[in-house]
DRENPA-3360 file (N, C-alpha, C; in nm, 2 decimals, always signed):
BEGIN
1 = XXXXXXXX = -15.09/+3.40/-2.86/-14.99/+3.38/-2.76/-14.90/+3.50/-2.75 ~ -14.88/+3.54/-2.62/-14.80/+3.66/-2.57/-14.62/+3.62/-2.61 ~ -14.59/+3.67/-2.72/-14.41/+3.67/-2.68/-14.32/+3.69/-2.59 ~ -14.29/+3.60/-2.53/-14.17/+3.62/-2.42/-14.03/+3.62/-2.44 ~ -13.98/+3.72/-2.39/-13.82/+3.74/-2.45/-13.76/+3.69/-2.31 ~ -13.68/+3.63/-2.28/-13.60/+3.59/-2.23/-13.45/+3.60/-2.24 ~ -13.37/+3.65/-2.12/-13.26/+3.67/-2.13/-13.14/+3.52/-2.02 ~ -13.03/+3.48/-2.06/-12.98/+3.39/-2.05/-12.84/+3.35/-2.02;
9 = XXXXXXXX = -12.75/+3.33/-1.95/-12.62/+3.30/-2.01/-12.60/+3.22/-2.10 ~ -12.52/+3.26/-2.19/-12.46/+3.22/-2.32/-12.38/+3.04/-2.24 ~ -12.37/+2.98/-2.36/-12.30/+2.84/-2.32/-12.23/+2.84/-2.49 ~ -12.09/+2.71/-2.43/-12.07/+2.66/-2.56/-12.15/+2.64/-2.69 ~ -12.25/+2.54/-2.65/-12.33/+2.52/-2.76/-12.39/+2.63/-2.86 ~ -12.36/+2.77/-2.77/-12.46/+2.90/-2.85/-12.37/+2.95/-2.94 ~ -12.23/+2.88/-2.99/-12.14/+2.93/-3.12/-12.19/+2.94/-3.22 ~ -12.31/+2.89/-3.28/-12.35/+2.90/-3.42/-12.44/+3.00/-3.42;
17 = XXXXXXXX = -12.49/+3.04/-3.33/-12.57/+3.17/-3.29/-12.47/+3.33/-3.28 ~ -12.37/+3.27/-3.20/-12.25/+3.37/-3.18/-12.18/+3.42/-3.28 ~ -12.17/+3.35/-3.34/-12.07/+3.32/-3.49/-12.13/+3.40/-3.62 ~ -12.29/+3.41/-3.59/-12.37/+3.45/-3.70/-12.41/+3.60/-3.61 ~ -12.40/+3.65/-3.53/-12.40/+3.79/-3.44/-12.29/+3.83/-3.48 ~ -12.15/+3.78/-3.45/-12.05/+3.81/-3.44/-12.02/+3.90/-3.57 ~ -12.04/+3.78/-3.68/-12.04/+3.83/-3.80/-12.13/+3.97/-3.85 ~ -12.25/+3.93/-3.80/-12.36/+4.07/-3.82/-12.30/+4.21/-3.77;
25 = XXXXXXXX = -12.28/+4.20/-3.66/-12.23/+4.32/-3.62/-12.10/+4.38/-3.66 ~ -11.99/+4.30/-3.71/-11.88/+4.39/-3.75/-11.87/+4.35/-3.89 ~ -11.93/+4.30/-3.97/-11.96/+4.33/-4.07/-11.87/+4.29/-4.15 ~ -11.78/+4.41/-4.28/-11.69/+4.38/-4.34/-11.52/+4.38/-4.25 ~ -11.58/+4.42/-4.09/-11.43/+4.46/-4.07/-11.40/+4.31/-4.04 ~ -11.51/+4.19/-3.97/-11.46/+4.09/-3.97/-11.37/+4.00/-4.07 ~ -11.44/+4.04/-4.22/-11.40/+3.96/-4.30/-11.25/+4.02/-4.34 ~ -11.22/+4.16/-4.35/-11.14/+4.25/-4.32/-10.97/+4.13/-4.16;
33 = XXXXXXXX = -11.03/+4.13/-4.07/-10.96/+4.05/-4.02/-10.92/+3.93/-4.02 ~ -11.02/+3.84/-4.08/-10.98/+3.72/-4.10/-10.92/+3.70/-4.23 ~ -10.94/+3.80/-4.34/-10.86/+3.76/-4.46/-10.98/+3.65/-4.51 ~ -11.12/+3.66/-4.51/-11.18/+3.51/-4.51/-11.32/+3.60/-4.56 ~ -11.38/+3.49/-4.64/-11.52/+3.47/-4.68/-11.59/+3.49/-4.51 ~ -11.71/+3.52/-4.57/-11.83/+3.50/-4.45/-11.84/+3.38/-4.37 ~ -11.85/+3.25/-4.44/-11.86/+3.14/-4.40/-11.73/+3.15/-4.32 ~ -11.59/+3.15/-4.36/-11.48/+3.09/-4.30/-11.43/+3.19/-4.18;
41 = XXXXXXXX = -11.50/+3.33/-4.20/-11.52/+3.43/-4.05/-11.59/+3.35/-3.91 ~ -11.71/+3.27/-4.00/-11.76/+3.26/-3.87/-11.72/+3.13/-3.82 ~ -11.68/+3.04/-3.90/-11.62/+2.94/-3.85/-11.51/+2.96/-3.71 ~ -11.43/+3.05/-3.74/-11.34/+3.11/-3.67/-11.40/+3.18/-3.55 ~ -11.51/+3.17/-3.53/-11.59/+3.30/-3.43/-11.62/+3.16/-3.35 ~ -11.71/+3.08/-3.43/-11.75/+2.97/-3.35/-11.62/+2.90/-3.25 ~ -11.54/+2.86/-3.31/-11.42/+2.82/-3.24/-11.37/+2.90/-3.14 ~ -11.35/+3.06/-3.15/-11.27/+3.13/-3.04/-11.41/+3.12/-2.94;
49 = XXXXXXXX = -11.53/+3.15/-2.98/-11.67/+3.17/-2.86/-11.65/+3.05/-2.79 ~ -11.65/+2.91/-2.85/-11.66/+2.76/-2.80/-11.56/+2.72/-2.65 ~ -11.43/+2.78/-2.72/-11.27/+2.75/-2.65/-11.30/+2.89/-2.52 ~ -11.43/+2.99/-2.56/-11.39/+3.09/-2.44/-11.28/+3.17/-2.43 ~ -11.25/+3.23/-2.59/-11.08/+3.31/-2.56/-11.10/+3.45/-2.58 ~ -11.10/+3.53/-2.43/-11.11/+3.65/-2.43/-11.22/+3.73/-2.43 ~ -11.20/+3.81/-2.58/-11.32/+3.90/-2.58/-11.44/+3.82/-2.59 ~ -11.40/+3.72/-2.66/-11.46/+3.61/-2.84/-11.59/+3.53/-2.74;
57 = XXXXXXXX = -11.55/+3.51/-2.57/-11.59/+3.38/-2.49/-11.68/+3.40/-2.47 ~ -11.74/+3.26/-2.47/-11.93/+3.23/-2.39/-11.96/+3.31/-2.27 ~ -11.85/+3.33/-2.15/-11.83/+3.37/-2.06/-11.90/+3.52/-2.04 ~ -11.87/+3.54/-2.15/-11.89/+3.67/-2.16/-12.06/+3.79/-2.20 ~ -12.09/+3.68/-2.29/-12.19/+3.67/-2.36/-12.32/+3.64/-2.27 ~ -12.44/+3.67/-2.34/-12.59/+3.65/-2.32/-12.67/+3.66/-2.41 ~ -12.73/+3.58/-2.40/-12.85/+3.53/-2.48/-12.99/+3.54/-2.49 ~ -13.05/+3.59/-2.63/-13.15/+3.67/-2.59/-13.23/+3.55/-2.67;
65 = XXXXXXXX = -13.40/+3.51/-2.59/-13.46/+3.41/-2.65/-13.64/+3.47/-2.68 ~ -13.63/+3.45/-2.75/-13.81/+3.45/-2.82/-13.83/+3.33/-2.82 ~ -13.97/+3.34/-2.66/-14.04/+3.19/-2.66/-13.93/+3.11/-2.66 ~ -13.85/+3.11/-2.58/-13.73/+2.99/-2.57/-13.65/+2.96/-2.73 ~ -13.69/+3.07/-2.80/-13.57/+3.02/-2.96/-13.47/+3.12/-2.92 ~ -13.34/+3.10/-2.90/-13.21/+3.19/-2.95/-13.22/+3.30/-3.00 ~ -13.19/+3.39/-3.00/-13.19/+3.47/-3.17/-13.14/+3.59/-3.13 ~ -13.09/+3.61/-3.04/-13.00/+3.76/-3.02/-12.90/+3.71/-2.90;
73 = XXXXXXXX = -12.80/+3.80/-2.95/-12.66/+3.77/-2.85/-12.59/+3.94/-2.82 ~ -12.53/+3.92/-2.66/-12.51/+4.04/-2.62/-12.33/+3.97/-2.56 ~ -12.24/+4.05/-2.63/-12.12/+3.99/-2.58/-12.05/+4.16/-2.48 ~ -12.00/+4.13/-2.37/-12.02/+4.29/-2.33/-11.95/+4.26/-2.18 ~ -11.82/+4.32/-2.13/-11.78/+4.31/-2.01/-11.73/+4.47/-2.01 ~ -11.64/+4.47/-1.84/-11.57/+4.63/-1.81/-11.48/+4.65/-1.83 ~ -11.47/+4.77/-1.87/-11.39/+4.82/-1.99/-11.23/+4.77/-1.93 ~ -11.25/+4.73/-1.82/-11.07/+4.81/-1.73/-11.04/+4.64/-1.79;
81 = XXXXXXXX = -11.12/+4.57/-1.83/-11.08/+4.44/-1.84/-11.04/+4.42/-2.01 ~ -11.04/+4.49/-2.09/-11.03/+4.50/-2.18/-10.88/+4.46/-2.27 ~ -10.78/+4.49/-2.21/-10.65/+4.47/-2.20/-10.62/+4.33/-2.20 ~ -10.66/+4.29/-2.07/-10.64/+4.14/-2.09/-10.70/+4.00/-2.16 ~ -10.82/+4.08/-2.21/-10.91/+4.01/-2.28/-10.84/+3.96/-2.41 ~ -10.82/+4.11/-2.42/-10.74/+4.07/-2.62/-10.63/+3.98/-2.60 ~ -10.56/+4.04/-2.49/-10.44/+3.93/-2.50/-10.46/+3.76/-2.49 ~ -10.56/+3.77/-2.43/-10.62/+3.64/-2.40/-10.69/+3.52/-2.52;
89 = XXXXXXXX = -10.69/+3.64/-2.62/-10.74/+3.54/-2.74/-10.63/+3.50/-2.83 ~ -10.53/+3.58/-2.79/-10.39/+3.53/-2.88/-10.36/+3.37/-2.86 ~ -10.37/+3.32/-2.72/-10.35/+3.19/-2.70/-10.41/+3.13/-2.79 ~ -10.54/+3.12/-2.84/-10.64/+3.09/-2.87/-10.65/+3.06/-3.00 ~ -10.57/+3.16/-3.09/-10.54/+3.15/-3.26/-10.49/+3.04/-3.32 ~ -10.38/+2.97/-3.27/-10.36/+2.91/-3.35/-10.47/+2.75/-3.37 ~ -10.55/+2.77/-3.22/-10.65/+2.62/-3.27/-10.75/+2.64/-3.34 ~ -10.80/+2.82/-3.31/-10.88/+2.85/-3.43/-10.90/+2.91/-3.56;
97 = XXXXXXXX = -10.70/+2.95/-3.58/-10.69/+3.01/-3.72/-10.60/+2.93/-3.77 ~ -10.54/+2.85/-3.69/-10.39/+2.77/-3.78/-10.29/+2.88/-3.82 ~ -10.25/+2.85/-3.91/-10.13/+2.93/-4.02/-10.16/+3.06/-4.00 ~ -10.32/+3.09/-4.04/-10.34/+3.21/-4.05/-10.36/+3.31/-3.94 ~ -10.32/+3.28/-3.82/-10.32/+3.35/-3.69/-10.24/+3.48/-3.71 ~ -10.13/+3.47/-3.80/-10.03/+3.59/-3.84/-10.11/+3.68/-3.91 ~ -10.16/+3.66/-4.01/-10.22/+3.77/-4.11/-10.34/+3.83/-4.02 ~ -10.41/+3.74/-3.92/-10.53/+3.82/-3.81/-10.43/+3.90/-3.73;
105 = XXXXXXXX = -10.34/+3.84/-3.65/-10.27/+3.94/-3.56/-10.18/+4.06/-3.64 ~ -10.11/+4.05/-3.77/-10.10/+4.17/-3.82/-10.16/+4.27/-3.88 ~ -10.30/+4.21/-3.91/-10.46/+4.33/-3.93/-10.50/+4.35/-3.86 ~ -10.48/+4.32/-3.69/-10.53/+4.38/-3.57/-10.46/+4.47/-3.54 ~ -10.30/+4.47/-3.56/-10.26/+4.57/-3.51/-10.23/+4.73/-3.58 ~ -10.30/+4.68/-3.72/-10.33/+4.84/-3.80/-10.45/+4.92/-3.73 ~ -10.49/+4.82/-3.56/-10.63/+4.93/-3.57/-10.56/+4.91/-3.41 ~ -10.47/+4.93/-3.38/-10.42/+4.93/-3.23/-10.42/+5.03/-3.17;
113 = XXXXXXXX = -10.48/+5.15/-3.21/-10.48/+5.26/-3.19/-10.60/+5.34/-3.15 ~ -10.69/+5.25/-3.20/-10.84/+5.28/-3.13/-10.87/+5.23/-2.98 ~ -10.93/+5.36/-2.92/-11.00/+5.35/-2.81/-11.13/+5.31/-2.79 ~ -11.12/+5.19/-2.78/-11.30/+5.17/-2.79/-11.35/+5.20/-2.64 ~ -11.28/+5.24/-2.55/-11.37/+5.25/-2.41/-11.30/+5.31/-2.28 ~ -11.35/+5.40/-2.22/-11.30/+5.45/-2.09/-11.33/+5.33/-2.00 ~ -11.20/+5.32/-1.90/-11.20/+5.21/-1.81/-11.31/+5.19/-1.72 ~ -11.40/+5.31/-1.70/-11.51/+5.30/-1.60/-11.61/+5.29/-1.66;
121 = XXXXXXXX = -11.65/+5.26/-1.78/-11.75/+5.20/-1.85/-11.77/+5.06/-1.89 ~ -11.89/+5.02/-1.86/-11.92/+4.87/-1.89/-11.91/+4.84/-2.10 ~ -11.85/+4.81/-2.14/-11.86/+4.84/-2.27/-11.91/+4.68/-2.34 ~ -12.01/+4.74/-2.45/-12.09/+4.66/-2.53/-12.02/+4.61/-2.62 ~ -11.91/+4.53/-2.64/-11.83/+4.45/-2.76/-11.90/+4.43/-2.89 ~ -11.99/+4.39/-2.86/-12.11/+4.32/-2.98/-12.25/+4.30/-2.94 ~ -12.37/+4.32/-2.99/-12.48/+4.27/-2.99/-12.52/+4.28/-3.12 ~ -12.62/+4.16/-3.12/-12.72/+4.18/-3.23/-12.83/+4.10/-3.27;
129 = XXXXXXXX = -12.91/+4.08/-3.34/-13.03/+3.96/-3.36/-13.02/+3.96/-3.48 ~ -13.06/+3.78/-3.48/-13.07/+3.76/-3.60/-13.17/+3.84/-3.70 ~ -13.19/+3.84/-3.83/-13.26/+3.95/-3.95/-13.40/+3.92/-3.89 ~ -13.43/+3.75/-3.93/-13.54/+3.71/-3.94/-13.61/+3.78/-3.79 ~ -13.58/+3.78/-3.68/-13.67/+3.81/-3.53/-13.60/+3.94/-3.49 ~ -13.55/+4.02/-3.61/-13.57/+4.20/-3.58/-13.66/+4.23/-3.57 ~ -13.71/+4.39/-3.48/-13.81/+4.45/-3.46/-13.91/+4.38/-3.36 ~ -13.85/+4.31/-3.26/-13.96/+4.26/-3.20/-13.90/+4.27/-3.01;
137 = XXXXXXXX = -13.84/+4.36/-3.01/-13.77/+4.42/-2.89/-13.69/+4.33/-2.82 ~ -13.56/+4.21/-2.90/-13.48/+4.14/-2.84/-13.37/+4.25/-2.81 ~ -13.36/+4.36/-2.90/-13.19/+4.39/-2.92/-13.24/+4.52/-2.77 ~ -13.36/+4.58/-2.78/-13.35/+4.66/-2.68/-13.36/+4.60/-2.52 ~ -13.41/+4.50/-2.50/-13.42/+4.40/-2.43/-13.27/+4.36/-2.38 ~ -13.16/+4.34/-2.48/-13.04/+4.33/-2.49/-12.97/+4.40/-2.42 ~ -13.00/+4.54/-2.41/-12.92/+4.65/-2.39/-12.97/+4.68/-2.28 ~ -13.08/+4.69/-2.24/-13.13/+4.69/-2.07/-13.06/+4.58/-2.01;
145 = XXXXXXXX = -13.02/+4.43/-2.04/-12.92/+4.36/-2.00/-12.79/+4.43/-1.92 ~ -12.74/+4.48/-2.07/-12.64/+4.55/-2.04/-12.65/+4.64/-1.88 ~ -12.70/+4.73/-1.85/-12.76/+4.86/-1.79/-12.74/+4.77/-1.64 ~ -12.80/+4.65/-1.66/-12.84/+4.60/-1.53/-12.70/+4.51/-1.49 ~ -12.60/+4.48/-1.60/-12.47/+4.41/-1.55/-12.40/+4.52/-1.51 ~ -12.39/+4.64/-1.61/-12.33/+4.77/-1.53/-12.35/+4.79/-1.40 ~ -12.47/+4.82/-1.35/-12.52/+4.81/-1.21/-12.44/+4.76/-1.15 ~ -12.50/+4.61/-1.15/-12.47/+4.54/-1.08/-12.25/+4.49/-1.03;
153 = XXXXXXXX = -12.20/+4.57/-1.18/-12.11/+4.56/-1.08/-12.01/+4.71/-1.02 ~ -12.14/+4.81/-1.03/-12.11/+4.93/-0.95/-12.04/+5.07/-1.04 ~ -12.10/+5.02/-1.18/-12.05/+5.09/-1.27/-12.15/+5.16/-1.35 ~ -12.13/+5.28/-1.40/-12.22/+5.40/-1.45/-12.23/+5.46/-1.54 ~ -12.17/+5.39/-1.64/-12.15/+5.42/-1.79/-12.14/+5.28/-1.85 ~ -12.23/+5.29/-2.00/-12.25/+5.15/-2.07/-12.14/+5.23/-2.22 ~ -12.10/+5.21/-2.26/-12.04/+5.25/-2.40/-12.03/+5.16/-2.48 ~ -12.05/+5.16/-2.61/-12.01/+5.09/-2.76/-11.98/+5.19/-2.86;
161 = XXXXXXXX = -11.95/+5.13/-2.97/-11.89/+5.17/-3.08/-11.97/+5.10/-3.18 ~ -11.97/+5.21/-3.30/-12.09/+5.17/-3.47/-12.07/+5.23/-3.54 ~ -12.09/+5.15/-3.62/-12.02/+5.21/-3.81/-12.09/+5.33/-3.81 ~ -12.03/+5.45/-3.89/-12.12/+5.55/-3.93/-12.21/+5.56/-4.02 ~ -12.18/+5.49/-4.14/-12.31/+5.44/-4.19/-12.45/+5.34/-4.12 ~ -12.42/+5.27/-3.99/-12.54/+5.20/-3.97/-12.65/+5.28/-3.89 ~ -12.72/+5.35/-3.96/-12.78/+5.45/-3.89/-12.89/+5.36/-3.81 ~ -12.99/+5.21/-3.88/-13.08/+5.16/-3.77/-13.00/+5.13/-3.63;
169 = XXXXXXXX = -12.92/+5.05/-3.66/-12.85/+5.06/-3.52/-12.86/+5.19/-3.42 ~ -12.79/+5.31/-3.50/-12.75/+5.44/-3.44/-12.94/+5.48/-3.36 ~ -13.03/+5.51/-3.46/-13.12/+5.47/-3.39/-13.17/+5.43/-3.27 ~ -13.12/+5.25/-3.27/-13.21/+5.15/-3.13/-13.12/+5.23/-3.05 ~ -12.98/+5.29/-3.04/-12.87/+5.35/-2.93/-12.93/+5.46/-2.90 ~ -12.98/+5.54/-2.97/-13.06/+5.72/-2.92/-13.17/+5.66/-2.82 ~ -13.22/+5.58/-2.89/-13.40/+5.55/-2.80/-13.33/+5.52/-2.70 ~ -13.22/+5.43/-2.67/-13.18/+5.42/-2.55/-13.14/+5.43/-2.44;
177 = XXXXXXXX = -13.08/+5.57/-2.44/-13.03/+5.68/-2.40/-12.88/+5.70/-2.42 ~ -12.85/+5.62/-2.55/-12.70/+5.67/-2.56/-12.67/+5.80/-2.64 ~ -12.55/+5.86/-2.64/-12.54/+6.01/-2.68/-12.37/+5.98/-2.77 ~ -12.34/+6.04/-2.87/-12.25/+6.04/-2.97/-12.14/+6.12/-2.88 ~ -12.06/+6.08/-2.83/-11.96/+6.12/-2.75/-11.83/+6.17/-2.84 ~ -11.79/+6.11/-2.95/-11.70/+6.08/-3.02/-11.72/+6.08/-3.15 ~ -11.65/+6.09/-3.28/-11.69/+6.07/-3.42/-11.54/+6.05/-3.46 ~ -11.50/+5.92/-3.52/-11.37/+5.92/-3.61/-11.39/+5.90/-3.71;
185 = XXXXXXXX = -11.34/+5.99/-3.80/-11.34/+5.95/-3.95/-11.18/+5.93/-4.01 ~ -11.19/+5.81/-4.10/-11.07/+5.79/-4.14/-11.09/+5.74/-4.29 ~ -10.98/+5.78/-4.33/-10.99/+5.73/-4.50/-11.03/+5.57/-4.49 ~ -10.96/+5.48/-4.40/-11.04/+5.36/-4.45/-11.16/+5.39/-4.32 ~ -11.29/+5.33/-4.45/-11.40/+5.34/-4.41/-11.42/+5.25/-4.27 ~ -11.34/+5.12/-4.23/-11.32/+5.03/-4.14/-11.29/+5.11/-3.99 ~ -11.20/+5.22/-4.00/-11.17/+5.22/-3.89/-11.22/+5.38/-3.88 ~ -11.38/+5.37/-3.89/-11.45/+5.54/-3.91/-11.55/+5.49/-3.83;
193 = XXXXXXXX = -11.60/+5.60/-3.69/-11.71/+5.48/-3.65/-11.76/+5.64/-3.53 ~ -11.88/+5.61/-3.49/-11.92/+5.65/-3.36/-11.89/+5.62/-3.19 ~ -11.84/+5.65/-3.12/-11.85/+5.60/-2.99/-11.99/+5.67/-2.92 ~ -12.06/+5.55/-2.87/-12.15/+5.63/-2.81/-12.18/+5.55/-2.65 ~ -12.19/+5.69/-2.54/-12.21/+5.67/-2.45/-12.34/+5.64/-2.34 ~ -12.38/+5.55/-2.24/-12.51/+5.64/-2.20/-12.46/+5.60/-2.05 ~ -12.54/+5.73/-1.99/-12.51/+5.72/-1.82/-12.63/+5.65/-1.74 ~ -12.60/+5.57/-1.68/-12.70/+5.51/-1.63/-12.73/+5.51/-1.47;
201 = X = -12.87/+5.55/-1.38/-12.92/+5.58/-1.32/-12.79/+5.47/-1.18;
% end
């Protein structure tokens, strides 16, 4: 049987899928923000994706399927919308952090300083697939998503941002046609990262 990748809008129900991307892709800075184990990060991911707050929302998101299974998520809007996004998940904290909504919003704001995107680029928040159905062309698959929502809403630059150590990532982004625009390095390893751009046809 031929594998078919399928791409999809994201729904509520795709939080345990979201939740386990979310986590994959930012790694320790998530746990870094939530002050929280792995499990109690994504808990938190699940809730903000479910409720749709901001960056975090179903809304936003796409879903990448092998043979109709789940298994990769593309979260990714324009950049100019960026601003209100974040603000938009603050409402959102206390049903999905309680108490601890303070200690997330005062570890966000030690990184308030990064630029993750010029306003005329469609920018990539998150992608990723799960371990098990790596290497089977969801995530690039993913990223041609991207390319074609750019398009589509008249826009000509895709940009994301990646740890400098994750070099497979750095990688699937070259085949892609993205190009290392940017390099920050900072004593904490968290806020040291690539911005990489690609211009699209």
């Amino acid at each position: 049987m031929t594998n078919r990748i399928s791409i999809r809008p994201a729904r509520p129900d795709d939080a345990p899928l979201a939740a386990a991307i979310l986590h994959l892709s930012l790694g320790a800075f998530a746990d870094y923000l939530f002050d929280a184990d792995a499990r109690a990060a994504e808990l938190a991911f699940m809730r903000l994706f479910a409720f749709d707050a901001g960056r975090f929302g179903y809304r936003l998101a796409s879903v990448a399927e092998l043979n109709h299974h789940p298994l990769g998520l593309l979260l990714a809007f324009p950049a100019s919308k960026m601003t209100r996004l974040n603000l938009s998940v603050v409402k959102y904290l206390p049903r999905a952090l309680g108490w601890n909504m303070f200690g997330f919003i005062a570890r966000s704001l030690a990184f308030s300083n990064i630029k993750e995107a010029e306003a005329d680029e469609y920018y990539v928040s998150n992608i990723g697939v799960l371990p098990a159905a790596q290497g089977q062309g969801l995530g690039k698959r993913l990223l041609h998503h991207a390319d074609e929502q750019a398009r589509a809403l008249g826009l000509k630059k895709v940009s994301l941002m990646v740890a400098l150590e994750n070099h497979i990532a750095q990688r699937l982004y070259k085949r892609n046609g993205f190009h290392i625009v940017f390099t920050r390095h900072d004593k904490n390893p968290l806020a040291s990262y690539h911005r990489m751009v690609k211009t699209i046809a």
